[in-house]
Every structure is written in C-alpha cells, then in structure tokens.
C-alpha positions in Angstrom: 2.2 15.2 20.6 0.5 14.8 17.2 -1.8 17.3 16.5 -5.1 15.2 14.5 -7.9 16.3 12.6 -11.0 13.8 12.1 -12.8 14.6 9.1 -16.0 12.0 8.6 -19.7 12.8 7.4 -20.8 10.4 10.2 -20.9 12.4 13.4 -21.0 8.9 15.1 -18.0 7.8 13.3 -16.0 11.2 14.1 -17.2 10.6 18.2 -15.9 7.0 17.9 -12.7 7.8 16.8 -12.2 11.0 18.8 -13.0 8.9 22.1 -10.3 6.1 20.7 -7.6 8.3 20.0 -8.2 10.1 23.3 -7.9 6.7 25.1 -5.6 4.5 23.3 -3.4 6.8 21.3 -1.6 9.0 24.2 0.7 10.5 21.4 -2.1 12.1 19.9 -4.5 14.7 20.6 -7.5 15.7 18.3 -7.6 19.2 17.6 -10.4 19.4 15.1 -13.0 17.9 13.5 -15.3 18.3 10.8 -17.7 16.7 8.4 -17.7 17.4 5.1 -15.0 18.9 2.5 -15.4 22.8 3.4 -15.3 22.3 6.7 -12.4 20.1 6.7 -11.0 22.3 4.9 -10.8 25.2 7.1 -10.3 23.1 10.3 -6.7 21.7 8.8 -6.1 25.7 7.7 -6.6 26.7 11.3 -5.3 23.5 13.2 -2.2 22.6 11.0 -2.4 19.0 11.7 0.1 16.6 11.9 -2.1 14.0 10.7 -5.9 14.1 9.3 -7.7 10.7 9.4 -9.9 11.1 6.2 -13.1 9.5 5.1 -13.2 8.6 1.4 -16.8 8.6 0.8 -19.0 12.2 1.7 -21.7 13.6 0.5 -19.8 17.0 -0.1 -17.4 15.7 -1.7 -14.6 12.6 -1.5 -11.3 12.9 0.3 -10.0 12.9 -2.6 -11.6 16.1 -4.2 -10.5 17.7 -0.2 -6.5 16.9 -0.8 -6.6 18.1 -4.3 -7.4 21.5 -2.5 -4.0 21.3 -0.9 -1.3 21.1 -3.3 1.2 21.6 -0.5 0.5 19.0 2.0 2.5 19.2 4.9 0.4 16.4 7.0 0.2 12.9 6.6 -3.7 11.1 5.5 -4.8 7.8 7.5 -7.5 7.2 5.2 -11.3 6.1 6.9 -12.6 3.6 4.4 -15.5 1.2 3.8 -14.6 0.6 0.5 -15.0 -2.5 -1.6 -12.2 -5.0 -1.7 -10.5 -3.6 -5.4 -10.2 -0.4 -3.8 -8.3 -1.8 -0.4 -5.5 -3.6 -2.9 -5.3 -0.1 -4.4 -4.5 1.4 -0.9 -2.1 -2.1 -0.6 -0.3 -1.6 -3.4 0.4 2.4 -2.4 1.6 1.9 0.6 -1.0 4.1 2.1 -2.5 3.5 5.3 -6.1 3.0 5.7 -8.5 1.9 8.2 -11.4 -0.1 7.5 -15.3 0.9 9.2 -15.7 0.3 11.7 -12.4 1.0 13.0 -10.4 -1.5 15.0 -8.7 -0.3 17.9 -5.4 -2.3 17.8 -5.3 -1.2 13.8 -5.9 2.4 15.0 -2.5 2.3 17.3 -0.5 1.1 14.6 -1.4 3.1 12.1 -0.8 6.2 14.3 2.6 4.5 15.7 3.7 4.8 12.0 2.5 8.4 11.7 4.8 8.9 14.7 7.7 7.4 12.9 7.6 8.6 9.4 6.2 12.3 10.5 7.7 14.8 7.6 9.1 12.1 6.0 5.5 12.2 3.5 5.7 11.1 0.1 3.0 13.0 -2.0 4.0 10.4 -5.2 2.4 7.6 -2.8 -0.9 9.7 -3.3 -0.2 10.0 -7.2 -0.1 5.9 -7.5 -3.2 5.6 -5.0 -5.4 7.2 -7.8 -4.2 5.8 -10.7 -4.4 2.0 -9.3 -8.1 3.6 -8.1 -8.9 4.8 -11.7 -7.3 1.4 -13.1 -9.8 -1.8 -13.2 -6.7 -3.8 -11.5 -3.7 -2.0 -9.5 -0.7 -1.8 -12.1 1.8 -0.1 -9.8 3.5 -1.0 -6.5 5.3 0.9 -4.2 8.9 -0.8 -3.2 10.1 0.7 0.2 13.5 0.6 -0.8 16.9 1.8 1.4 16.4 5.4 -0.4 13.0 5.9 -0.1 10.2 4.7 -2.5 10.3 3.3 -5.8 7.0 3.3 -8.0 7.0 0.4 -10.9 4.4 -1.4 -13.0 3.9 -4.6 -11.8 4.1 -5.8 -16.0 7.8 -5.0 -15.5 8.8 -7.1 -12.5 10.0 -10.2 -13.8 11.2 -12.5 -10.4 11.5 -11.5 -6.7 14.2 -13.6 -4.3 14.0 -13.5 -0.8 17.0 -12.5 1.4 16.0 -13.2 4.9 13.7 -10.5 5.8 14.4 -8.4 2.3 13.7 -9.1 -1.2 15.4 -8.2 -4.5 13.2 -7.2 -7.4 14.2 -7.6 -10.6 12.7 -6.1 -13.3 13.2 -5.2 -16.7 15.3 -3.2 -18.5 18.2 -4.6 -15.9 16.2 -3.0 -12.9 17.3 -4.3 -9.5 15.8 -2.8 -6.1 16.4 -4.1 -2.6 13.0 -4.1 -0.8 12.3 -3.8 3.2 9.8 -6.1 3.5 9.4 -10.4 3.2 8.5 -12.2 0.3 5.8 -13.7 2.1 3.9 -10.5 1.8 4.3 -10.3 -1.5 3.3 -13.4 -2.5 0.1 -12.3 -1.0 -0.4 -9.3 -2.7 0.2 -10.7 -6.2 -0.7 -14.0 -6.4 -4.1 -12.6 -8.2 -1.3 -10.8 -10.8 -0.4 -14.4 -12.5 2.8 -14.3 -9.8 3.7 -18.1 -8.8 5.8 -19.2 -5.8 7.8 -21.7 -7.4 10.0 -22.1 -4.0 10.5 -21.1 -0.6 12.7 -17.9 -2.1 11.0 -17.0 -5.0 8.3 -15.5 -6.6 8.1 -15.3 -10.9 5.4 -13.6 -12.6 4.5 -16.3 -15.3 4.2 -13.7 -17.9 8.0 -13.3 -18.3 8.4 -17.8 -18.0 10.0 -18.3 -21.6 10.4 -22.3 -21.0 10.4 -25.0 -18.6 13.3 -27.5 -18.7 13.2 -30.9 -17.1 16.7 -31.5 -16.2 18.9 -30.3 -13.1 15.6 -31.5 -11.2 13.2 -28.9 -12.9 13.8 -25.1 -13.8 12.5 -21.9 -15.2 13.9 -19.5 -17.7 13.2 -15.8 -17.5 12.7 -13.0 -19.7 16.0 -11.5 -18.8 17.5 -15.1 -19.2 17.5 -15.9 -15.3 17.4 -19.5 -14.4 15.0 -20.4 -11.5 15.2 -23.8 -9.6 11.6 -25.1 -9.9 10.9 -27.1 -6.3 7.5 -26.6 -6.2 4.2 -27.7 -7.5 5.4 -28.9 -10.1 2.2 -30.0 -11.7 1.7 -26.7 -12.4 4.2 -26.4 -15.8 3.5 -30.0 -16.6 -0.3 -29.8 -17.1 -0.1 -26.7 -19.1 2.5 -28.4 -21.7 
C-alpha cells in the first residue's frame, strides 16, 4: 500500500484528491495532508510517504522551496500544477510527472500506477533538469530513459533520431549514441517547436546540424557528424529555403 501525503493550499483541492485516491487508487492510502510548506513539512517527517502529490504554486511558499528542505528524498513528487503551457514542456522534457487542475481521474491512476512501479527507483537529477528548463526561457535539456537509467543531454547536441520499432537511437555529438524506450512519435511532438523536422517515417533531424541538401539518390540530408539521411518527405521544405 502506498503511503501518500496531499500537500495543496486549496482545502477543496486536497478534499478532491483525497476522496479520488480513496476511490480510484486502491494501492494507495492518504496518510496526511497539509496546506502550506511548514506543514507539509512536518506531515512527510511524521508520515514518511511513499509518494507526496505537491502543488507548485502556495502562498507559503512553492513546492519547490518545500523539496529543497529535503536534501535526502526518499519519496517520489506527482507534482499538482496549473501552470502555463512553457512550464508543462519543462515537466515534459524532465520526465516528471505532473497533474494538471483540476485533476483528471483516469490521469490520477496512471500517474500513481507509475509510482507503484518505479517506487525507490527515484532519480533526484530528474528534479535538477526540472528547474533549470523552469529557469530557462525554452527547455534545453531532455531526459532519455535509456536501458541503464536516465541520460540528461542538451537538446543543441542531438543531431538525428531513428526509430527502431518501438525505440529510438539518439545520436548526438561528440559520437554520442543512446538507445531510448520510447517511439519517435513522441518525440516528434515534443520538439517539433526546437527547429526538429520529420523528414520520414523513421526520422527526426534537428535542422541546426543540416549541412546540405543534395538532389540525387531521390533527395538526402547531410549531418553534422557526416550522416546521410534519405529525404522522403515534404520536400518543399529544403527547396523553398534554397
């Protein structure tokens, strides 16, 4: 059973979730609440949590300013957000999991179902690249769950990414290559507001590292690391800006 504390400045909000997690999540069991920093505080102290869904924004303080208080985290954060859109990428890009106000119910399950699954297996450096893409005017780092964990990497340096079925392969510069758990589909989501172009069905460039465009073979791309890319897409895209 996973021990929760609900930490929220909105006593509605906190009731809400409470009532949710009693109902939907029958893994979990709330053991404390509280609603601002201090309190929290001292209820995760007492309680020792397994898992502490966190608001961002309260008058006593952020979330934020509450887990800098705990050097030693031994409990994982579903962050409680209404924050504007540039701050969600930032979670995006972190890999941290968050839950928009108000809180959907089928989101709430799945984020706890992860909980369940990656319990002491936290990663305090996902926290580290949370702020930074916060304090940055656009997220420069991404988290790549890799086979061995996490890698953290400036999106700047990643110069192509190739599907393989249901994984990609990064490769970056300085002769970086990571196998990633997760589609190219969803990275083409993510950072196709980085200047990243799908120029097929299995891969995505980021047009700062496009050296030339060459007509024959039926259209291709050459790469900062001197990788060749079939272009058999769009192909207006390269020929309007020539």
């Amino acid at each position: 059973m996973l021990r929760t504390v609900v930490i929220d400045d909105e006593q509605d909000a906190i009731d809400f979730l409470c009532g949710a997690i009693k109902k939907y999540c029958l893994d979990a069991e709330v053991v404390g609440c509280a609603t601002n920093v201090s309190d929290g505080l001292r209820e995760i102290t007492l309680k020792q949590p397994d898992v502490v869904f966190l608001d961002i924004a309260m008058p006593s303080g952020s979330g934020f300013d509450l887990l800098n208080q705990i050097p030693d985290r031994n409990f994982e954060v579903i962050f409680i957000t209404a924050y504007n859109e540039h701050a969600i990428k930032a979670f995006r890009y972190s890999a941290i999991d968050y839950l928009l106000k108000p809180v959907d119910i089928t989101e709430l399950v799945v984020a706890v179902n992860k909980v369940s699954k990656s319990l002491n297996k936290t990663n305090l450096s996902m926290m580290n690249v949370l702020l930074e893409n916060l304090r940055s005017g656009s997220p420069n780092k991404l988290s790549l769950p890799t086979t061995m964990g996490y890698e953290y990497v400036l999106i700047e340096d990643i110069i192509r990414i190739e599907a393989d079925r249901s994984y990609c392969y990064f490769y970056l510069t300085r002769q970086r290559k990571y196998l990633v758990s997760r589609c190219l589909n969803d990275y083409h989501q993510l950072l196709q507001l980085n200047n990243f172009f799908r120029i097929h069905n299995s891969h995505l460039i980021n047009m700062k590292h496009v050296k030339s465009y060459m007509r024959s073979d039926g259209g291709y791309v050459q790469m900062s690391d001197s990788s060749q890319v079939l272009f058999r897409a769009l192909k207006r895209t390269f020929s309007s800006t020539r």
